[in-house]
N, C-alpha and C positions, 0 to 999 in steps of 0.2 A: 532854285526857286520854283515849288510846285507851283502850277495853272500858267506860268510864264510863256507864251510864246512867241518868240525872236520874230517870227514870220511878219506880226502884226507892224513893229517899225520899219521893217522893208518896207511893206506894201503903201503904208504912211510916203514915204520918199520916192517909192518909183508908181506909184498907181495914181490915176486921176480922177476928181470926180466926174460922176457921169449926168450931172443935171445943175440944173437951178444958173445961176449968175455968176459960177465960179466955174461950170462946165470945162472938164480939158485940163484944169488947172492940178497939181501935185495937191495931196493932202495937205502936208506937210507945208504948203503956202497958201494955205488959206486963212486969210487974217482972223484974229479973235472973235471980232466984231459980227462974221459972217455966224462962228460956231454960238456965240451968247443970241445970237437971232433964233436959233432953233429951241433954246435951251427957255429963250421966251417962249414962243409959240406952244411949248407944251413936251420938249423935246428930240430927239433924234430919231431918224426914220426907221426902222426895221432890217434888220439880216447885216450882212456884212459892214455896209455902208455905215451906216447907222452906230455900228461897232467901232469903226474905223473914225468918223464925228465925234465919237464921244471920248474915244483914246487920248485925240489927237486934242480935244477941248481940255482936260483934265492934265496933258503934256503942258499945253498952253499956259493953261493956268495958275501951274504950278513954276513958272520960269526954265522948262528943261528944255525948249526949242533947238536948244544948242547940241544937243544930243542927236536929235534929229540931221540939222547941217555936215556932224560928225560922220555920222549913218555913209549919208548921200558922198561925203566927200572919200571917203574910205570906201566907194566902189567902184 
């Protein structure tokens, strides 16, 4: 699958966010609710972050969470 890169669901499952009300918290658990806040306000933030927000809203979205869980548990 060209542009695919495996790295970005890692990082979903072992990386945390670094601000707001989920501070600390895995990507990867951060409830819907929190990613449709941003997607009101106008969007996702910028660079990585922001990358890794909108993956993970559009994982969500689409019911694939479970994939995710798979990810984390399989390391």
């Amino acid at each position: 699958m060209e542009g695919f890169n495996p790295q970005i669901l890692l990082d979903l499952v072992n990386t945390t966010i670094p601000f707001g009300k989920y501070k600390g918290t895995l990507y990867y658990r951060l409830p819907i609710s929190y990613l449709e806040w941003f997607v009101r306000k106008g969007g996702f933030p910028p660079g990585k972050t922001g990358m890794l927000l909108s993956t993970l809203y559009e994982i969500k979205l689409n019911g694939l969470e479970f994939l995710l869980e798979r990810i984390k548990k399989g390391q």
